[in-house]
VOGU-3710 file (C-alpha; in Angstrom, 3 decimals, decimal comma):
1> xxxxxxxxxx> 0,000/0,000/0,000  1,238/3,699/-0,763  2,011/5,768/2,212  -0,440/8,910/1,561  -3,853/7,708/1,025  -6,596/9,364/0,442  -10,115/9,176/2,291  -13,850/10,058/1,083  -16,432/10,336/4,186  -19,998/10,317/2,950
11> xxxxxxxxxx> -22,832/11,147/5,355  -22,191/14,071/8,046  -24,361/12,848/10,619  -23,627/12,760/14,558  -21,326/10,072/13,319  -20,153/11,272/10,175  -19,043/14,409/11,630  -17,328/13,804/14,711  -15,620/10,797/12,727  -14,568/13,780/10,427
21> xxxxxxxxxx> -12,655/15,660/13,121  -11,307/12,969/14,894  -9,507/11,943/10,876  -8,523/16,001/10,592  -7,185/15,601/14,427  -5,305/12,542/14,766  -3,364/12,341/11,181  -0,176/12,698/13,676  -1,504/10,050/15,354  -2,341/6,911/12,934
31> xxxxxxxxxx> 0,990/8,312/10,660  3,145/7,130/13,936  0,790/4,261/14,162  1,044/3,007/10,571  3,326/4,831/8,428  1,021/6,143/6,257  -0,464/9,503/5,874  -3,865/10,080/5,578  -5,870/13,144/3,395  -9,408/13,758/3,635
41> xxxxxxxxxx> -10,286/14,646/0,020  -14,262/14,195/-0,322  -16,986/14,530/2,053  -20,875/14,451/0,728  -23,631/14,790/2,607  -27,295/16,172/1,730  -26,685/19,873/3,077  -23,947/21,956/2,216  -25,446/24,852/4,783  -26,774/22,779/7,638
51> xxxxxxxxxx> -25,427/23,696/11,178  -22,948/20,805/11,950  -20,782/20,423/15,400  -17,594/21,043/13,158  -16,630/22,594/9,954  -16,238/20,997/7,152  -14,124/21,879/3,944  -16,762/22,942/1,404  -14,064/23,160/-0,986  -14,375/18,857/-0,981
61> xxxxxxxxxx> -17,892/18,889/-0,795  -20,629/16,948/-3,091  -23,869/16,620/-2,706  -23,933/13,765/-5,035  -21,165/11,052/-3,425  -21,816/8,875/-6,511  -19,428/12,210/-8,208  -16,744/12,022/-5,842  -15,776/8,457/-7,753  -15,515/10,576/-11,443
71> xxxxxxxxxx> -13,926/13,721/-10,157  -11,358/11,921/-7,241  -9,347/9,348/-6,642  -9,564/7,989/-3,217  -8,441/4,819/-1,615  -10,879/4,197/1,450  -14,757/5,175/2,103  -16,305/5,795/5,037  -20,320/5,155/4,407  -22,221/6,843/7,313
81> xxxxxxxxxx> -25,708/7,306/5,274  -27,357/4,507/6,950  -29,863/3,387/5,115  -30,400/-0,252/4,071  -30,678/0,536/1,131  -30,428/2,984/-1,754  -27,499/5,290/-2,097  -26,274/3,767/1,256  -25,951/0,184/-0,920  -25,510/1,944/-4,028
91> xxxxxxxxxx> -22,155/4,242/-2,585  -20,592/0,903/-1,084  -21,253/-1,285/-3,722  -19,579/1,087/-6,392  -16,448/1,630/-4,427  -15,916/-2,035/-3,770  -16,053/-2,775/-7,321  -13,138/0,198/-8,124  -11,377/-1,806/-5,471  -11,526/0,933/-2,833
101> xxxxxxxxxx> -11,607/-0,219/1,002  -14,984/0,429/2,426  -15,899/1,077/6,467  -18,835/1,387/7,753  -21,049/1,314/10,856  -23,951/0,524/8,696  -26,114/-2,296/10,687  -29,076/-1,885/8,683  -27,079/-2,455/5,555  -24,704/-5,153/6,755
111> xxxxxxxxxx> -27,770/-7,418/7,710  -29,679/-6,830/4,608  -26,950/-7,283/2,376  -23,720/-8,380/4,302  -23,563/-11,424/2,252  -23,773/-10,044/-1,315  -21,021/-7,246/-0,118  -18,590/-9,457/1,133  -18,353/-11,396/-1,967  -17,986/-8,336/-3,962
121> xxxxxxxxxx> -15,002/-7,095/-1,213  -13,193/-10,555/-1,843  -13,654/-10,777/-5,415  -11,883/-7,047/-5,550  -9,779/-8,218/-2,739  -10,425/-5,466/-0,493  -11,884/-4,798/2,886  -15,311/-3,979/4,055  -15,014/-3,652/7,789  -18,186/-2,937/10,150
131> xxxxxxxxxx> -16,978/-3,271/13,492  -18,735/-0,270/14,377  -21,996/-1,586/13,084  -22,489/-3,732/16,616  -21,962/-3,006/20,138  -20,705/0,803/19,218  -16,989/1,327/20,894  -16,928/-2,655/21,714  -14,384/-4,433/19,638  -16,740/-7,591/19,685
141> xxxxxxxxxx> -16,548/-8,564/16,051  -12,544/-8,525/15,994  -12,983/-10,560/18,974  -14,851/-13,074/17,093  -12,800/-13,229/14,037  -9,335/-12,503/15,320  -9,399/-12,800/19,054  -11,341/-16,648/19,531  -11,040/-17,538/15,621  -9,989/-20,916/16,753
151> xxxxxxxxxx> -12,701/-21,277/19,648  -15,908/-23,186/18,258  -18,659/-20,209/19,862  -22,184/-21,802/20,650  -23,921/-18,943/22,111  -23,665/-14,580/21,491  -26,041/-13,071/23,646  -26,563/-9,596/25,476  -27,553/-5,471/25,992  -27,113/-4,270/21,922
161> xxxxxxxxxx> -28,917/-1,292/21,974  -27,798/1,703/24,198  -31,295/3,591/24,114  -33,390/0,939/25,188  -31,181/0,167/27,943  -30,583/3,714/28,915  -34,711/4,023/28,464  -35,678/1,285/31,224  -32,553/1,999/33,416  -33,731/5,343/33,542
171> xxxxxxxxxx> -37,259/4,594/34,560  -36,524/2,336/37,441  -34,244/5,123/39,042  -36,313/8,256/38,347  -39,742/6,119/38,729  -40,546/8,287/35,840  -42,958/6,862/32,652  -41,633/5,680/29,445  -43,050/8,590/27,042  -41,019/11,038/29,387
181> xxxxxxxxxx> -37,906/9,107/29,864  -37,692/8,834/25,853  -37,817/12,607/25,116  -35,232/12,916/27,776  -33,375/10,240/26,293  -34,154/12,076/22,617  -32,753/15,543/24,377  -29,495/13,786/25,401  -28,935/12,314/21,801  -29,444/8,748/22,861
191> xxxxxxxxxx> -32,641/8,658/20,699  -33,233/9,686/17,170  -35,051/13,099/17,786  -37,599/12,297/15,154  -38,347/8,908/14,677  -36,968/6,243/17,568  -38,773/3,266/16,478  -35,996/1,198/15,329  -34,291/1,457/18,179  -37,496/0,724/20,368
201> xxxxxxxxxx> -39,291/-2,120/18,420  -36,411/-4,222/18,645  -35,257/-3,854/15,096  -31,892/-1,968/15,818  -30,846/-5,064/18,346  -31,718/-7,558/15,181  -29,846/-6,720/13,055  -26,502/-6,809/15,029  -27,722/-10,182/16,087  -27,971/-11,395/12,374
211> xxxxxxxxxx> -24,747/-9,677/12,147  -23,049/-12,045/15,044  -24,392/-15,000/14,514  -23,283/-14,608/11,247  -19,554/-14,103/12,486  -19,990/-16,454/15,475  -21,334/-19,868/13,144  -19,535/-18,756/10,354  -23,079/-18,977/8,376  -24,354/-16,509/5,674
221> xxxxxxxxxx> -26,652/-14,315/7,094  -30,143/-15,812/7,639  -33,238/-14,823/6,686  -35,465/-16,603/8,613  -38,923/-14,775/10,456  -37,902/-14,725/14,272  -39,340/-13,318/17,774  -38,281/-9,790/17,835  -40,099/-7,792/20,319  -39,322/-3,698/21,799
231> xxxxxxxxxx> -39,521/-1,987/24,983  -42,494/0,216/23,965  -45,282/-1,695/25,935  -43,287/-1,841/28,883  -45,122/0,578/31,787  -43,414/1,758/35,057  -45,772/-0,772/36,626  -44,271/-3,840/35,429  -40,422/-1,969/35,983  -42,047/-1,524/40,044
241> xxxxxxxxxx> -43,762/-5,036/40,248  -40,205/-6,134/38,719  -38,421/-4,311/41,352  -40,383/-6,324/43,853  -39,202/-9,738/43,051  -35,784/-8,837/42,803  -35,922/-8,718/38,994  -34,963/-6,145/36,071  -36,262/-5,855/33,259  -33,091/-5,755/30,150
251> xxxxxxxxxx> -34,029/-5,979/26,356  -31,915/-9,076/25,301  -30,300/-10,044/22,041  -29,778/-13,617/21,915  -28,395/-16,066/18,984  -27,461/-19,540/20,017  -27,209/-23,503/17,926  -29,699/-25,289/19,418  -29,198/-29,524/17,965  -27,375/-27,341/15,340
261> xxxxxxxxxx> -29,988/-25,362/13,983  -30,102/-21,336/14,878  -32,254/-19,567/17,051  -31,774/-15,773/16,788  -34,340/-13,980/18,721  -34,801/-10,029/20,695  -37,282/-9,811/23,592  -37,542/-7,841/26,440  -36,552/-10,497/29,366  -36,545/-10,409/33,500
271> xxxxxxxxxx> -33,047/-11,257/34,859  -31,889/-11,556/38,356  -31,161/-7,940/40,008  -27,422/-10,203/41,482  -26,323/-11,116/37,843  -23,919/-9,719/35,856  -26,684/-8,562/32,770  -29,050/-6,966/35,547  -26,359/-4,795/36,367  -25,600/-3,382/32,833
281> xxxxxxxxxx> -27,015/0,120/33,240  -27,345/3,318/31,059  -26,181/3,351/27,645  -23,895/0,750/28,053  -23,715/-2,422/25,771  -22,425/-5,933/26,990  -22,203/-8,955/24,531  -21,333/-12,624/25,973  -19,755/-15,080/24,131  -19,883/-18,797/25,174
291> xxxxxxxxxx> -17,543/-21,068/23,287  -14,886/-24,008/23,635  -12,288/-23,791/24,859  -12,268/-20,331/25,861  -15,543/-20,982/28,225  -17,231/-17,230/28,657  -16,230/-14,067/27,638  -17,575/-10,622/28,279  -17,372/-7,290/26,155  -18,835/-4,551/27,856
301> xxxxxxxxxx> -18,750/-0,661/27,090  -20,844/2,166/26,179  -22,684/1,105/22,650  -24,584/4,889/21,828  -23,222/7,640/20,540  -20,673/9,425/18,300  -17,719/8,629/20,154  -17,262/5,070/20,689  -18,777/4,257/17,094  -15,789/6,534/15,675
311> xxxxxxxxxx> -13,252/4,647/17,939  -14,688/1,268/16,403  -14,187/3,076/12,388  -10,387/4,240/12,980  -10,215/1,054/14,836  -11,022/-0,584/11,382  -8,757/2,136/8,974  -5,710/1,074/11,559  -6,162/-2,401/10,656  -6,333/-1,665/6,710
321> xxxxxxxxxx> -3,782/1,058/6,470  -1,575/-1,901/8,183  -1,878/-3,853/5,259  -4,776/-6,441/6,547  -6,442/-8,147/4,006  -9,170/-9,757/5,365  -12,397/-11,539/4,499  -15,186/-9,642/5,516  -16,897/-12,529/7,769  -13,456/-14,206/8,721
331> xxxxxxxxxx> -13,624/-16,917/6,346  -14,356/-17,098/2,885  -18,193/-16,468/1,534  -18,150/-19,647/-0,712  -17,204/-21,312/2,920  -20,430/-19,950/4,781  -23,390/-22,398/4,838  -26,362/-21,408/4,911  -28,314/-23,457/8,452  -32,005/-24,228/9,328
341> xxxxxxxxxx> -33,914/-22,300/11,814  -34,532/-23,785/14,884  -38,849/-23,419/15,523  -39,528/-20,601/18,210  -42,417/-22,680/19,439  -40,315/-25,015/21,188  -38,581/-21,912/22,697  -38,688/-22,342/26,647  -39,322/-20,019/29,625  -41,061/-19,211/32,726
351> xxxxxxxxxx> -42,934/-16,034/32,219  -44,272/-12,465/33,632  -47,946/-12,272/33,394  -49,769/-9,048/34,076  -53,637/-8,821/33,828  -55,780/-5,761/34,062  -58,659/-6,666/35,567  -62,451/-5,760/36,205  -62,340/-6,379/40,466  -65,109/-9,280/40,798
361> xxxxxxxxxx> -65,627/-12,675/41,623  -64,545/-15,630/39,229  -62,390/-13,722/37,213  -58,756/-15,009/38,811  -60,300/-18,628/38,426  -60,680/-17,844/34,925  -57,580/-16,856/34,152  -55,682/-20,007/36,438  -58,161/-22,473/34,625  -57,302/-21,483/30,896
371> xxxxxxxxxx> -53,476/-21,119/31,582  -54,069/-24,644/32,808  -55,420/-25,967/29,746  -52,644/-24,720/28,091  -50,233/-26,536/29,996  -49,228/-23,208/31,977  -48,816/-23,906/35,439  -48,542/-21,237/38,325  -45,047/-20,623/40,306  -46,551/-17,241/42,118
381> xxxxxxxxxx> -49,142/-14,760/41,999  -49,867/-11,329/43,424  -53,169/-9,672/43,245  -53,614/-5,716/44,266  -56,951/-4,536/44,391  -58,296/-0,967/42,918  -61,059/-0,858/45,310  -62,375/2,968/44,431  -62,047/2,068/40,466  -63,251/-1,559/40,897
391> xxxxxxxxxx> -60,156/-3,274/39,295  -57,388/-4,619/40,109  -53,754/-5,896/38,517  -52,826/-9,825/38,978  -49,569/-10,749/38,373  -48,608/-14,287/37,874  -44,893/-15,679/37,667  -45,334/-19,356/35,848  -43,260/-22,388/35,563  -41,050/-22,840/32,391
401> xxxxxxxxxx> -43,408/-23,008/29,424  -43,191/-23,576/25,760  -43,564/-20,581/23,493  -46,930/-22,411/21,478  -48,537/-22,868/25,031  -48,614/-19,048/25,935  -49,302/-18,017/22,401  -51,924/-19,896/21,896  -53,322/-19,173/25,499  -52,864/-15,764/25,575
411> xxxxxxxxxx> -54,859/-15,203/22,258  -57,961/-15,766/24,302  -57,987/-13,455/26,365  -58,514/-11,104/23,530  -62,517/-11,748/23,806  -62,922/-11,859/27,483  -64,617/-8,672/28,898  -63,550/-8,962/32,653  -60,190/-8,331/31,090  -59,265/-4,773/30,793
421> xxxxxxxxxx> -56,358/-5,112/28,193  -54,361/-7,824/26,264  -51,762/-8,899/29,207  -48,299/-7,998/29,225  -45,930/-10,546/28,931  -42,657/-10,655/29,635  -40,195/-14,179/29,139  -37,934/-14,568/32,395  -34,130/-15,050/31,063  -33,686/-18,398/32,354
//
């Protein structure tokens, strides 16, 4: 590799930007690091004029980053657009094919299309690196590839998605409800200020699981319909009633090999207030790794924000402007199977059951009587009255349970009168 190389950043963004500066800051820096000078000679974003935390060089400025290829020459691109698709795809797919290096902390577009990419990276022999894309400043996926290559992993589970985590942490300290603790979390810049869902309905945490399980089973990136639930249905009630029984309520990422076939699921989940997951607070990520020989491994560190997702990209330029070749999944694509889902009915837990309830006789019986049809069986139960509004809230903690049972069960409720809403449910991580 030559030692001045040039450097396009598309998308100015929170992370665009502030991985901007940090390149304009710390050339002094990676040139003692790697012997190779870096320029920044195209940026792109939508808006030449918009207020941005830095300055940028309008001189290197297109608003069309498909024009930077035509009028530059650059050896690395940093995509920071974010979509899944689009000029996100279309930006990364062009450089690849002129053989330029691509980073990115693109999740979105690494789980859509990782596979396709990674083909196109090898068959131009060069990188596309997306370290950034899980866990933010956590240096999980070099762990995987680099770090335990030679472990065989069976399990990647954990807290991948700071604003959900910051979001319930947040409401169990302040006792404050969810709609409020979001726009705080939105004025802080933990949550998109317009539109949060993704990282809410579970979607954000999915796509870094596809992304690990991926890495971890050295499998192409599956496709398959899962369980992938949010945090938006989740009141300060059930973070209280939680509180109660020594639990804590953590949205979970989970992707294991169950008899060889992968389960790959996101749910909210109860977990012991003593263990080392029910202590992960704020925005902080954690990912654990079980695998042979190594046994289990932690990652933990904060997994929102600008900053640790720029330390994850010039963690990634380091590693190319060493000279690192590398396949984009660890191994090459023609060597990733493709594996069979393992069926979420047969998924197993003991579960959180709250009922809203009209206060009157017969109706707890009910409820007992149809979970027992359904195989559901009761471990504990709390029942607090409403006397002045005639209701009251019944909790029930069950045995383990298979994932059909309560489905099924559940669905009933739907027509029953006495019952004030469809119950919450919430699995307890086992």
């Amino acid at each position: 590799m030559k030692n001045i190389i040039n450097i396009a950043v598309v998308g100015l963004g929170q992370v665009g930007i502030f991985l901007l500066n940090e390149l304009n800051t710390k050339k002094k820096d990676i040139e003692l690091k790697t012997g190779k000078k870096i320029n920044v000679v195209a940026i792109s974003a939508r808006s030449i004029v918009k207020k941005r935390r830095f300055k940028v060089n309008k001189k290197i400025f297109y608003s069309n980053p498909l024009e930077i290829f035509n009028k530059t020459k650059i050896d690395i691109l940093f995509e920071a657009i974010g979509l899944s698709d689009g000029i996100s795809k279309k930006v990364v797919e062009t450089a690849l094919k002129k053989k330029i290096h691509v980073i990115t902390p693109n999740k979105a577009l690494i789980s859509k299309h990782g596979d396709y990419l990674a083909k196109l990276a090898e068959d131009n022999q060069v990188n596309l690196e997306f370290e950034a894309s899980v866990a933010g400043g956590i240096p999980i996926l070099r762990t995987i590839k680099e770090g335990l290559a030679t472990n065989k992993i069976s399990k990647v589970y954990g807290i991948l998605n700071g604003t959900s985590n910051y979001i319930l942490s947040e409401m169990e300290s302040s006792s404050d409800s969810f709609a409020n603790v979001l726009k705080k979390a939105q004025k802080f810049g933990y949550a998109e200020p317009g539109n949060p869902k993704l990282d809410l309905n579970g979607s954000d945490a999915f796509a870094k699981v596809r992304i690990l399980s991926a890495l971890a089973f050295n499998t192409k990136i599956s496709k398959h319909k899962c369980l992938m639930e949010g945090i938006e249905k989740i009141e300060l009630k059930d973070i209280e009633i939680a509180n109660q029984l020594n639990l804590r309520i953590k949205l979970l990422g989970i992707s294991e090999l169950i008899n060889n076939q992968l389960f790959e699921t996101v749910h909210p989940c109860l977990v012991n207030k003593n263990s080392y997951i029910g202590n992960v607070g704020g925005v902080m990520n954690a990912v654990i790794l079980e695998g042979k020989p190594v046994g289990e491994s932690i990652l933990q560190g904060e997994g929102a924000g600008p900053g640790p997702t720029s330390s994850s990209l010039l963690s990634d330029l380091l590693s190319i402007l060493r000279g690192n070749i590398k396949k984009p999944f660890g191994i090459p694509s023609n060597k990733r199977q493709s594996i069979k889902c393992y069926n979420v009915d047969n998924y197993v837990n003991s579960l959180y059951l709250r009922f809203e309830v009209k206060d009157k006789p017969g109706v707890l019986s009910t409820i007992t009587n149809r979970l027992a049809k359904y195989k559901i069986s009761v471990k504990r139960l709390i029942q607090t009255p409403d006397k002045k509004n005639k209701k009251a809230t019944i909790v029930i903690i069950t045995h383990k349970t298979y994932e059909l049972n309560s489905k099924n069960c559940l669905s009933i409720f739907k027509k029953d009168k006495n019952i004030l809403k469809y119950p919450t449910l919430i699995r307890i991580y086992n």
